[in-house]
Backbone as JSON, one array per atom type, in Angstrom:
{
  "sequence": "XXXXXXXXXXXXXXXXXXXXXXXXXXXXXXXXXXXXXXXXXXXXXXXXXXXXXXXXXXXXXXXXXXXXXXXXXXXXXXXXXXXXXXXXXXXXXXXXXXXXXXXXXXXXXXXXXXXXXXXXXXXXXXXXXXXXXXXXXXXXXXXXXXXXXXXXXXXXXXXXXXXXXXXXXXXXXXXXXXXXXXXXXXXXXXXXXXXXXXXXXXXXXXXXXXXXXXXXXXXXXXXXXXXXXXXXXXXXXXXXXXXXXXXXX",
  "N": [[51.4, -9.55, 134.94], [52.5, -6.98, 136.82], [53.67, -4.24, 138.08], [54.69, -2.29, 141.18], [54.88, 0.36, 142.45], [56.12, 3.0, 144.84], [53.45, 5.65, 145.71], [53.67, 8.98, 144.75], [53.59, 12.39, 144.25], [54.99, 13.83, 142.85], [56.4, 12.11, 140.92], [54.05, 10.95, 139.84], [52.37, 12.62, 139.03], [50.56, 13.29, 136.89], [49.48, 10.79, 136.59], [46.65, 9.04, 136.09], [43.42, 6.93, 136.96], [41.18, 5.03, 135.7], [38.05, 5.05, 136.79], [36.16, 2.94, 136.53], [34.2, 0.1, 135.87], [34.46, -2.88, 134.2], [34.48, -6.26, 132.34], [36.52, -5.62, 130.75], [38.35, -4.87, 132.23], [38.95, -6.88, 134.17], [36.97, -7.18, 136.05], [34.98, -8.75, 135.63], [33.95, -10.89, 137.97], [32.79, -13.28, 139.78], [32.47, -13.36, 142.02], [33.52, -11.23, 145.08], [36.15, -11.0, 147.41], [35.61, -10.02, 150.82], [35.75, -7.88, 153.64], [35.21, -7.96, 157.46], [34.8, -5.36, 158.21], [33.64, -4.19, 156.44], [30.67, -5.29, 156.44], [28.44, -3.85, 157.16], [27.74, -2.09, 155.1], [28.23, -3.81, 152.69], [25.73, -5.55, 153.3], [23.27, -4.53, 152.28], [23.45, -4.4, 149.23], [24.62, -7.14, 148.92], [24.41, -10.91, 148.83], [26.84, -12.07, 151.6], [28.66, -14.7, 152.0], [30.94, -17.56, 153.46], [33.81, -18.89, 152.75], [36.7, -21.57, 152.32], [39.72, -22.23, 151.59], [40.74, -24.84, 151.6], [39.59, -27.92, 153.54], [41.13, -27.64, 156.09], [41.4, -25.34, 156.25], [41.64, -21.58, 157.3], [38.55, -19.83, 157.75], [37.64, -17.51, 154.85], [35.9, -13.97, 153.99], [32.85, -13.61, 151.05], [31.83, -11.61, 148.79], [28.46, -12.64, 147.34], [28.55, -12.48, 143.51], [27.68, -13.21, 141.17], [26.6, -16.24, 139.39], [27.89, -17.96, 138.19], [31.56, -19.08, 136.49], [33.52, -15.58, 135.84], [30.97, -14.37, 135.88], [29.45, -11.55, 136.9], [27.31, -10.08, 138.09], [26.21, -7.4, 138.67], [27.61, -5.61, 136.78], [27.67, -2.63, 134.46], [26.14, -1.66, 131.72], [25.29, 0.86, 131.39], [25.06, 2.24, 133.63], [27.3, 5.64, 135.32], [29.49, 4.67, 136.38], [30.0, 1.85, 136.01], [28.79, -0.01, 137.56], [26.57, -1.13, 138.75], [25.25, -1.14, 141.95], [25.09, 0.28, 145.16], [27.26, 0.62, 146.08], [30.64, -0.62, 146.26], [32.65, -3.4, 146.38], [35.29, -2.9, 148.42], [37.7, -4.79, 147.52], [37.36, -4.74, 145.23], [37.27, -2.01, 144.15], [39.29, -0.49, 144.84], [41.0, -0.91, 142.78], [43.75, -0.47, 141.27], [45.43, 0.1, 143.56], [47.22, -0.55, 146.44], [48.1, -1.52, 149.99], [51.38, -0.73, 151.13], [54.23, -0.72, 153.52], [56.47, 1.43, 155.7], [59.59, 2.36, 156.7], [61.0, 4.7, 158.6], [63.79, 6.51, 158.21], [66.46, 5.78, 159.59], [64.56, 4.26, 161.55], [64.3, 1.9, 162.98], [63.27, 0.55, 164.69], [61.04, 1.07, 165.1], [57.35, 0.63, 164.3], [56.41, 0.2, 161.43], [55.03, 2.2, 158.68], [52.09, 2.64, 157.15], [51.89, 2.89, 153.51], [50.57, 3.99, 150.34], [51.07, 2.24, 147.36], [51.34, 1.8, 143.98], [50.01, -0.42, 141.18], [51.94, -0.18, 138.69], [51.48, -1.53, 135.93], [48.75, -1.78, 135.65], [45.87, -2.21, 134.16], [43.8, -0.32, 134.3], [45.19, 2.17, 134.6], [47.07, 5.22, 133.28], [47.73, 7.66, 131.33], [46.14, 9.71, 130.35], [43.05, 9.21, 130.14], [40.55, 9.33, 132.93], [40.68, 9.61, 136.69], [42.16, 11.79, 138.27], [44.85, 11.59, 140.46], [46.48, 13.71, 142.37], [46.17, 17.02, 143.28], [46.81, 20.3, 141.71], [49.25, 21.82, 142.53], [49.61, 19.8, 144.28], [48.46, 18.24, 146.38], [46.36, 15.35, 147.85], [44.11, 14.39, 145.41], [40.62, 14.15, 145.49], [39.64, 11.55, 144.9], [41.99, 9.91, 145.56], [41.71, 10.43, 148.03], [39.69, 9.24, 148.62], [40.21, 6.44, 147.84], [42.32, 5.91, 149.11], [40.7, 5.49, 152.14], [39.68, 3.37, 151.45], [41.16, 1.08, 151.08], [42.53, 1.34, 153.83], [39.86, 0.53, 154.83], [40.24, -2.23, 154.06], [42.78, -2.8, 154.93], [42.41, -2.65, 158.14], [40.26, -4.29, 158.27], [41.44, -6.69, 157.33], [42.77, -7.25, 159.87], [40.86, -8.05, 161.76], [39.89, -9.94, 160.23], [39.92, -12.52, 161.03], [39.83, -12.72, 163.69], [37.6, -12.53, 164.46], [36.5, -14.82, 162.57], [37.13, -16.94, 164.15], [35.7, -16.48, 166.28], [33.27, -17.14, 165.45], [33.09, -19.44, 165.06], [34.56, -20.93, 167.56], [31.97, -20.66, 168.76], [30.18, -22.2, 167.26], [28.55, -21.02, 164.92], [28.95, -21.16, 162.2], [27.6, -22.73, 159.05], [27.76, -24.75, 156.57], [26.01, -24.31, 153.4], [23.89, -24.48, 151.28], [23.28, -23.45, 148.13], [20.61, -23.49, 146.04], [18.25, -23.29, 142.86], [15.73, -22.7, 140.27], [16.18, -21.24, 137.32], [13.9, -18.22, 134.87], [13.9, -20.21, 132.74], [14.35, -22.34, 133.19], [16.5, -23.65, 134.31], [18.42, -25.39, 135.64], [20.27, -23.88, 139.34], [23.16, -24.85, 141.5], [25.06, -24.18, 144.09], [27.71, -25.35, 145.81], [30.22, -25.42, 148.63], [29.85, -22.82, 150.46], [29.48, -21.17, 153.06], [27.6, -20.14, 156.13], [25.34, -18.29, 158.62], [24.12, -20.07, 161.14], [21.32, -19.61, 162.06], [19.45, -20.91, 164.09], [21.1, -21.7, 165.95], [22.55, -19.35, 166.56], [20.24, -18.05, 167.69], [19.91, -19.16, 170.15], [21.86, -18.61, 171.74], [23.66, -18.31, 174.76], [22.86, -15.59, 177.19], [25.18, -14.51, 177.9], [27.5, -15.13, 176.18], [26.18, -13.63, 174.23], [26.25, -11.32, 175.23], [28.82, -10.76, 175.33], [29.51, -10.74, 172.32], [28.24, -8.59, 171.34], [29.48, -6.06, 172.84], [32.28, -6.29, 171.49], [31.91, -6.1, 169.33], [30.93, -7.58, 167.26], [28.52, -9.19, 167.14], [26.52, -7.36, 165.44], [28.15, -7.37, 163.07], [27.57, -9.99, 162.25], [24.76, -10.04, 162.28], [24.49, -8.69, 159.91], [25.99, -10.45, 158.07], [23.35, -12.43, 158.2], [21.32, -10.77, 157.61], [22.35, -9.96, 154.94], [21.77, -12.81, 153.08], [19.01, -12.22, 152.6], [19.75, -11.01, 150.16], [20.07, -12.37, 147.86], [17.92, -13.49, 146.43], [17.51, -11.03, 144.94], [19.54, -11.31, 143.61], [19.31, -13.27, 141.87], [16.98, -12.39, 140.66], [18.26, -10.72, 139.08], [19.5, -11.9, 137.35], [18.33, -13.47, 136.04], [16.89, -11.22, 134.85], [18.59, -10.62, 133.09], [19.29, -12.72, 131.55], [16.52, -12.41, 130.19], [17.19, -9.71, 128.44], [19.34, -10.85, 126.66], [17.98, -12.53, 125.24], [16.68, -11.06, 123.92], [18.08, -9.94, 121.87]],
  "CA": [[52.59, -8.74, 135.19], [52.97, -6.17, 138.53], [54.84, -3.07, 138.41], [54.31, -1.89, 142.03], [55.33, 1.49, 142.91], [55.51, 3.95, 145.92], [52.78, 6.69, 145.13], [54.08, 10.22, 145.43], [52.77, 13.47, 143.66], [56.25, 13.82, 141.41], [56.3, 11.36, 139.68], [52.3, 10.4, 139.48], [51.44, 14.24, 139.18], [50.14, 13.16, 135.61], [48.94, 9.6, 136.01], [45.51, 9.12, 136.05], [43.31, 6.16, 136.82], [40.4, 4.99, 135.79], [37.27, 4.52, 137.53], [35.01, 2.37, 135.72], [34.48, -0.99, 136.01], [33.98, -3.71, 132.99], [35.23, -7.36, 131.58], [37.63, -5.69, 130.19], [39.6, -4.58, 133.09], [39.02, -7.61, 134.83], [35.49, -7.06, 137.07], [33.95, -9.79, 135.78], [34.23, -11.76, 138.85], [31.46, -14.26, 140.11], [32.53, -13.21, 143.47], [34.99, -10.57, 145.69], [36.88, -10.8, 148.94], [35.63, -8.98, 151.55], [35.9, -7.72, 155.11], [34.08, -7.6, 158.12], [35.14, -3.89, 158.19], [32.42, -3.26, 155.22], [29.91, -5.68, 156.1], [27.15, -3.01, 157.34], [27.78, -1.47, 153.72], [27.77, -4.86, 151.43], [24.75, -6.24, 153.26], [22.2, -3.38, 152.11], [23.4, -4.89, 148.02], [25.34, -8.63, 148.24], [24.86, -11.93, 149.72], [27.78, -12.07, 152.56], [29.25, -15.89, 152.66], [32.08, -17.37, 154.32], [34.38, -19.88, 152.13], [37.56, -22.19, 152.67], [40.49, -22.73, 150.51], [40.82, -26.2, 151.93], [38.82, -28.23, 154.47], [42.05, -27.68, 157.47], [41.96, -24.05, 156.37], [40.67, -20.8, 157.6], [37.24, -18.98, 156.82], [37.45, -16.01, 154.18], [34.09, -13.96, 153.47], [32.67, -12.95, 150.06], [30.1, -11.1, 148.52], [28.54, -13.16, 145.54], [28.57, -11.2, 142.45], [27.21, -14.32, 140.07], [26.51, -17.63, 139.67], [29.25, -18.6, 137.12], [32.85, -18.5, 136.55], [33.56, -14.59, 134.76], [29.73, -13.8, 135.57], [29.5, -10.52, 137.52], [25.48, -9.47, 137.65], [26.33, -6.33, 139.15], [28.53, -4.65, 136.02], [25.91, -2.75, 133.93], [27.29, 0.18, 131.35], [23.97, 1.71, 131.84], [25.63, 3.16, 134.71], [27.99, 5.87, 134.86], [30.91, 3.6, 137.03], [29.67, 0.48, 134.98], [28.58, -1.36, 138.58], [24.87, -1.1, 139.31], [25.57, -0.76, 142.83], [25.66, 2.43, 145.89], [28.23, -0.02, 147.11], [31.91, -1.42, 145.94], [33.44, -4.11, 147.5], [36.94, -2.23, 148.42], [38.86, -5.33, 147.02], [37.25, -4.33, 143.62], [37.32, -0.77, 144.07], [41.13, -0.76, 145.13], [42.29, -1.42, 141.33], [45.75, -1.06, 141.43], [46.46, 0.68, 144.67], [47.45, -1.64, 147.61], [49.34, -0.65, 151.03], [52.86, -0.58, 151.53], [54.62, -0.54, 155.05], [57.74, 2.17, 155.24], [60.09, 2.65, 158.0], [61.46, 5.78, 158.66], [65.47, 6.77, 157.91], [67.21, 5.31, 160.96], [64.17, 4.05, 162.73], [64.32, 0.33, 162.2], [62.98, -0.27, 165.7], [59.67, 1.75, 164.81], [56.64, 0.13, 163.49], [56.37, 0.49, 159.65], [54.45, 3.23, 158.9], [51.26, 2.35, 155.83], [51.94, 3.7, 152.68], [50.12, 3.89, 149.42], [51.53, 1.65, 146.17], [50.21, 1.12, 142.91], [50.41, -0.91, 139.87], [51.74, 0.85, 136.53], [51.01, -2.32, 135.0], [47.13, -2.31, 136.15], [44.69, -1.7, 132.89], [43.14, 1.1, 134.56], [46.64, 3.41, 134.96], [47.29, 5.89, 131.84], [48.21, 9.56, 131.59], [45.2, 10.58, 129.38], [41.76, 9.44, 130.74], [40.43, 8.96, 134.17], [40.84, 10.2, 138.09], [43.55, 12.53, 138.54], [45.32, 11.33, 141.67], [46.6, 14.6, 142.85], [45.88, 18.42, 142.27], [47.72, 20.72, 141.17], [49.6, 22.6, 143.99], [50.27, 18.92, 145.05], [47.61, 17.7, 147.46], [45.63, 14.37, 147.18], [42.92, 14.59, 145.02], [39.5, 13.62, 146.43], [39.5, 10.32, 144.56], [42.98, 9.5, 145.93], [41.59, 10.45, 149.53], [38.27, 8.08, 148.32], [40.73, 5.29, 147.89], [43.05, 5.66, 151.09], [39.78, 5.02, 152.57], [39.14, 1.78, 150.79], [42.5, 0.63, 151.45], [42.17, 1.54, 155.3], [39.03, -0.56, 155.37], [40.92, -3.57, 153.85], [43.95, -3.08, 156.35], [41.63, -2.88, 159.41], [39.84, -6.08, 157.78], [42.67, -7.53, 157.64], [43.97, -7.62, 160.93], [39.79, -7.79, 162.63], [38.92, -10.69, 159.73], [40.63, -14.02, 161.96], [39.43, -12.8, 165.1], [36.26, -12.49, 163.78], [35.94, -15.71, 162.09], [37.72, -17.63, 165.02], [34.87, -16.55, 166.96], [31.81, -17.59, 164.84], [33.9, -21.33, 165.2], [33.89, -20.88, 169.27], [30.23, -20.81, 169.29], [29.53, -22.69, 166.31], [27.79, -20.56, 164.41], [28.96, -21.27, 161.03], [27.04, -23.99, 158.92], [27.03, -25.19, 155.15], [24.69, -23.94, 152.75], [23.57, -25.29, 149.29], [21.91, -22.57, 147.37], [19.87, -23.84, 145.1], [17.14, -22.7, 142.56], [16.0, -22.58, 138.86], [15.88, -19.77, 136.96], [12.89, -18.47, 134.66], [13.99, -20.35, 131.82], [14.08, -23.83, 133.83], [17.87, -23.89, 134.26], [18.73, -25.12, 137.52], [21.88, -23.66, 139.54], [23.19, -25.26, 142.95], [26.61, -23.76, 144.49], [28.34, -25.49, 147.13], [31.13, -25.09, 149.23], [29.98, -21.9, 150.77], [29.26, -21.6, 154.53], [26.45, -18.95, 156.26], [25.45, -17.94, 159.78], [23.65, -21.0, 161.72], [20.85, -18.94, 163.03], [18.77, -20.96, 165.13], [22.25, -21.63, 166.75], [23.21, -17.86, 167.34], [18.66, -17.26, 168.5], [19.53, -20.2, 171.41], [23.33, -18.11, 172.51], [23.69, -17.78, 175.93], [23.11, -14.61, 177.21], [26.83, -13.86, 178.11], [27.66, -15.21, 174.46], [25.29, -12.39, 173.22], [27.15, -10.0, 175.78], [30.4, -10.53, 174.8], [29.69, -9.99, 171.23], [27.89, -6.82, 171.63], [30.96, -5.21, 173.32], [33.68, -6.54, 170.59], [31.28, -5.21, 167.69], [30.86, -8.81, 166.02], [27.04, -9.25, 167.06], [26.35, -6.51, 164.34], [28.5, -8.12, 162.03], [27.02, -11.6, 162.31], [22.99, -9.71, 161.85], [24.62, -8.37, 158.87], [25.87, -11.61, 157.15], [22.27, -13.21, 157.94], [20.57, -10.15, 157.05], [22.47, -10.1, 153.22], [21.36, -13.6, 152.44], [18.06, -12.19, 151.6], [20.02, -10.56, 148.84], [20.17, -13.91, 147.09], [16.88, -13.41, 146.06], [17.74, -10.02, 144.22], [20.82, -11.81, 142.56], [18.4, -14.47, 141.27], [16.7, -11.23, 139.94], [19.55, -10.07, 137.74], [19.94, -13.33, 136.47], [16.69, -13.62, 134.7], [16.94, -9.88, 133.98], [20.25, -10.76, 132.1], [18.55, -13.7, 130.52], [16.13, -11.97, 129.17], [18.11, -9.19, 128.02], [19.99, -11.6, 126.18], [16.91, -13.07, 124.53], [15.47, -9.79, 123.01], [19.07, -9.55, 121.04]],
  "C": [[52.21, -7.57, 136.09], [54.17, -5.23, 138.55], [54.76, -2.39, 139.55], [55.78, -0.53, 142.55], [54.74, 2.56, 143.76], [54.71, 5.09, 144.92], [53.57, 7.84, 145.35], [53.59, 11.24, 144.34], [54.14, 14.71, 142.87], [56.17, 13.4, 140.63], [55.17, 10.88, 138.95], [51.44, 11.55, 139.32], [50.34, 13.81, 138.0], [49.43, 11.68, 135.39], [47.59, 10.3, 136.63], [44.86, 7.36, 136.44], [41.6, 5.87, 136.52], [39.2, 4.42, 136.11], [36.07, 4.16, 136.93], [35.37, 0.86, 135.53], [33.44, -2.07, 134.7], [34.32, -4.64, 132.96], [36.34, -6.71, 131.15], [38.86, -4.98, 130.81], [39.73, -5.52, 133.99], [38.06, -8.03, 135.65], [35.23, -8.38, 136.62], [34.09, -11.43, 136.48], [33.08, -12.76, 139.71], [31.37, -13.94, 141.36], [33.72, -12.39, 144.26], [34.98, -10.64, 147.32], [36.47, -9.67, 149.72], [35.85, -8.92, 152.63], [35.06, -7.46, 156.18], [34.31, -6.15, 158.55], [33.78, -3.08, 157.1], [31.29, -3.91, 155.09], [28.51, -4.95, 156.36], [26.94, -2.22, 156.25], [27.38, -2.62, 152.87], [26.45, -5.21, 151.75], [23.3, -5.77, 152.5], [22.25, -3.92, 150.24], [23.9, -6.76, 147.74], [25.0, -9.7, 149.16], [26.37, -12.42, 150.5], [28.38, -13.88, 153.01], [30.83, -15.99, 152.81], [32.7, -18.93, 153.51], [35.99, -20.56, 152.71], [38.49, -22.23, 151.33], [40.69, -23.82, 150.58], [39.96, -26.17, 153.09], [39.49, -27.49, 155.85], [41.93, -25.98, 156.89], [41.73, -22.65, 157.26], [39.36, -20.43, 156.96], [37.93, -17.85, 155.87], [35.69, -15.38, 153.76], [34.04, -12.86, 152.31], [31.64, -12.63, 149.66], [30.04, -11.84, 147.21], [28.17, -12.21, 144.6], [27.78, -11.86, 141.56], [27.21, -15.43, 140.33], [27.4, -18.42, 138.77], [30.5, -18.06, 136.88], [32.79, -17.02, 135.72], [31.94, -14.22, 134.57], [29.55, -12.63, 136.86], [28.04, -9.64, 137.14], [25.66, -7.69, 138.09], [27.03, -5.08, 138.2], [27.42, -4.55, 134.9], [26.59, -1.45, 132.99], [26.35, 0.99, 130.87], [24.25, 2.56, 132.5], [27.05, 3.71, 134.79], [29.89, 5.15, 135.38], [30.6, 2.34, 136.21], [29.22, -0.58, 135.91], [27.19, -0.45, 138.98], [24.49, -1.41, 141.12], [25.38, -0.01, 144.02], [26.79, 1.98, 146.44], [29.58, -0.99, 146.3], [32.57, -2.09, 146.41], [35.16, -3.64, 147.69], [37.78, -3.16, 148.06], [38.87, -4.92, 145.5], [37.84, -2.92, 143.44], [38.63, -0.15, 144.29], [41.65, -0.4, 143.74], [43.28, -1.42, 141.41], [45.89, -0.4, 142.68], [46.33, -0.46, 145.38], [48.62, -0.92, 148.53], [50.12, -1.32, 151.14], [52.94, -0.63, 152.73], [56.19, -0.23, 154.35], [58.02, 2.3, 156.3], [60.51, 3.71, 157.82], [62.93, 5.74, 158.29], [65.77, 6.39, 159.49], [66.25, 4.6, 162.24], [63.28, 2.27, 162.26], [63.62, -0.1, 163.52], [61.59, -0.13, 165.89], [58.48, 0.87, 163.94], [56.63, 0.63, 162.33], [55.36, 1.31, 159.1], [53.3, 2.81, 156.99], [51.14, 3.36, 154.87], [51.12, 3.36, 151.36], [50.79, 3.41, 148.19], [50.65, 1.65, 145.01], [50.72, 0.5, 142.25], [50.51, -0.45, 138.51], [51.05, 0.07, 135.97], [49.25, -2.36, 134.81], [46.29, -1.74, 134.32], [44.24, -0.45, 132.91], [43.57, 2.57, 134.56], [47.0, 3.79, 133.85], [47.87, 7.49, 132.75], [47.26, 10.13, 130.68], [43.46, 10.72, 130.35], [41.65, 8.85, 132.3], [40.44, 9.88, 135.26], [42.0, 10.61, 138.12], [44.31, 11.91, 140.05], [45.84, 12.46, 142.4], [46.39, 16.51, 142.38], [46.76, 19.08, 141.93], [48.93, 21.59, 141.62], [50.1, 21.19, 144.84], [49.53, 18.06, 145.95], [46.95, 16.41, 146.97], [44.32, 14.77, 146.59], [41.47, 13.83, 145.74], [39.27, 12.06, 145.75], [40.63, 9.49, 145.41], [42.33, 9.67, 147.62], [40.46, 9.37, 149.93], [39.13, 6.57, 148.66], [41.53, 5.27, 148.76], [42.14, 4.95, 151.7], [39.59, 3.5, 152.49], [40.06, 0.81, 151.08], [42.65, 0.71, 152.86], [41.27, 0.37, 155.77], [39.52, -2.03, 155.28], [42.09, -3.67, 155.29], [43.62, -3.18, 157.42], [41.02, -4.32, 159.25], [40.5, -6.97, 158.16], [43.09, -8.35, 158.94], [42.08, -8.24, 162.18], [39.16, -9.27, 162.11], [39.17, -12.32, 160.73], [40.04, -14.18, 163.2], [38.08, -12.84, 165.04], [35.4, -13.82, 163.6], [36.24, -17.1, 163.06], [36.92, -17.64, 166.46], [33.54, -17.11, 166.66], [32.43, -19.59, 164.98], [33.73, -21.32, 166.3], [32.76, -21.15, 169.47], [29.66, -21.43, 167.82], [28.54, -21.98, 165.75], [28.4, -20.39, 163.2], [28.46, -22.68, 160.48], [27.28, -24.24, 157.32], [26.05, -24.89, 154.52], [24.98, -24.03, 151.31], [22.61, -24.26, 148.75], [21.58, -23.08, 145.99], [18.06, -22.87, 144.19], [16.79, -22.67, 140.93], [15.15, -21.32, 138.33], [14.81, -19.75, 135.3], [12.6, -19.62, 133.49], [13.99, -21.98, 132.11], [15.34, -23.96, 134.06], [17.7, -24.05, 135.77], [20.14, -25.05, 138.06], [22.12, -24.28, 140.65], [24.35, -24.92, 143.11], [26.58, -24.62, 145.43], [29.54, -25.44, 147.79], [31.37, -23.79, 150.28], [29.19, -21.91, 152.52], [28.33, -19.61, 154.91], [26.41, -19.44, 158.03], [24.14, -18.64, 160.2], [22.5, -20.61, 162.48], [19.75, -19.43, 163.81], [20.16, -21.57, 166.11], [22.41, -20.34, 167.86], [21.12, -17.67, 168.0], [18.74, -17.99, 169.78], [20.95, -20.01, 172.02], [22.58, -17.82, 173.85], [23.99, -16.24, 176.29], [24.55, -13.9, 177.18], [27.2, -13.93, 176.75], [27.34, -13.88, 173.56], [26.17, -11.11, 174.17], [28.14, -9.47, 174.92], [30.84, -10.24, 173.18], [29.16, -9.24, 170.9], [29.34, -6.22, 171.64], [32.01, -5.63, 172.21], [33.03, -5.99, 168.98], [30.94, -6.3, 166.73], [29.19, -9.06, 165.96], [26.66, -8.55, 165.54], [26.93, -6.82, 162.91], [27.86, -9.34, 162.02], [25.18, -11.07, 161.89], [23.27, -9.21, 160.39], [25.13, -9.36, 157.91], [24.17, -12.25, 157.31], [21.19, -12.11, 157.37], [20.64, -10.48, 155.2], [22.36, -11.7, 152.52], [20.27, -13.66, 151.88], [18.63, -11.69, 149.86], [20.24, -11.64, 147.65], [19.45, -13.65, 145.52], [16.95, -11.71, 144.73], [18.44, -10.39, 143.18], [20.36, -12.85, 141.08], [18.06, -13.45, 140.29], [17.16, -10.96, 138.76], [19.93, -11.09, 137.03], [19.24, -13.88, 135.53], [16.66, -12.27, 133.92], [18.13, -10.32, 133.19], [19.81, -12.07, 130.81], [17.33, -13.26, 129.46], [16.4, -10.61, 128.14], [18.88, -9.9, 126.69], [19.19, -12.4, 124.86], [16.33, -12.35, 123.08], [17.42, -9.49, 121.89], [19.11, -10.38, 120.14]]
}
């Protein structure tokens, strides 16, 4: 259930939301949606692949979080946000806000101007504990100006992620990849369906190739999905740390 409402600093003077992430607000996600707007941020903590909803479909790209449905290696309540982290994937970190588009009073011919919504209904939205959303005099609070941000990066995503991924198809540089591996306990995992950056493809681009994505800013994105596949190897990490964790109880 979705109660989506314009934000404003009347009626939300008093909500609150809170910023902490668990199972029991929903985090525990094996994997989140992201953008190539934040991939020089995710790559430094998540493996960066590129998935299909169907074969005829488009790309989308996600950071893996786990290796099983509702397994999220990254949520830790060790820490004081509950994500073990320096980095949030802004679809997580969002919680209930999401942008709006508002036209002005009489100006219907005007582009729609991006506004801030949230969800009453969201888990995280109260009037007792949490992030104040505005101060007291009225202004956004610095959490509320945190999450504009986050919401910015998604809406730029948005509109940068097609052209993006419509170029790594041009030059074939997307490929299939089977990650495989067993973990300390002998368990063996294998994902598939997930697609990665072809790189003795993109090391044998024609110079102009390599030009032209310099200048559009995608080069840098594309070193940063093949960079965060070492993070694999970290994820693997947390997966045995969680296993044995699990052991000693």
């Amino acid at each position: 259930m979705t109660r989506h409402v314009l934000l404003n600093n009347i009626d939300h003077q008093n909500t609150r939301v809170i910023h902490y992430f668990g199972p029991e607000f929903g985090d525990n996600l094996h994997s989140a949606l992201v953008f190539p707007t934040e991939f020089t941020e995710l790559q430094k903590e998540y493996p960066i692949l590129l998935r299909k909803d169907d074969p005829q479909g488009s790309y989308q790209a996600v950071a893996l979080l786990g290796f099983a449905a509702a397994e999220n290696l990254y949520l830790n309540d060790q820490h004081a946000t509950g994500w073990d982290a320096r980095y949030i994937p802004a679809s997580i970190e969002k919680g209930p806000f999401l942008i709006g588009f508002q036209r002005s009073m009489g100006m219907q011919d005007e582009m729609p101007n991006a506004v801030v919504h949230m969800d009453m209904d969201h888990p995280k939205v109260n009037t007792e504990q949490g992030q104040q959303l505005f101060l007291s005099q009225g202004g956004n609070s610095p959490y509320l100006e945190h999450i504009s941000a986050r919401l910015e990066t998604i809406h730029q995503g948005t509109a940068v992620a097609p052209v993006f991924y419509k170029a790594l198809e041009q030059l074939e540089l997307v490929e299939p990849v089977t990650i495989e591996f067993a973990l300390h306990n002998s368990e063996k995992i294998r994902l598939l369906g997930n697609y990665c950056i072809n790189e003795q493809r993109l090391a044998t681009l024609p110079a102009e190739a390599l030009a032209r994505l310099q200048q559009s800013g995608f080069l840098a994105l594309i070193y940063a999905m093949v960079f965060s596949m070492g993070n694999i190897r970290h994820l693997i990490e947390r997966k045995n740390n969680s296993l044995r964790q699990q052991q000693k109880l």
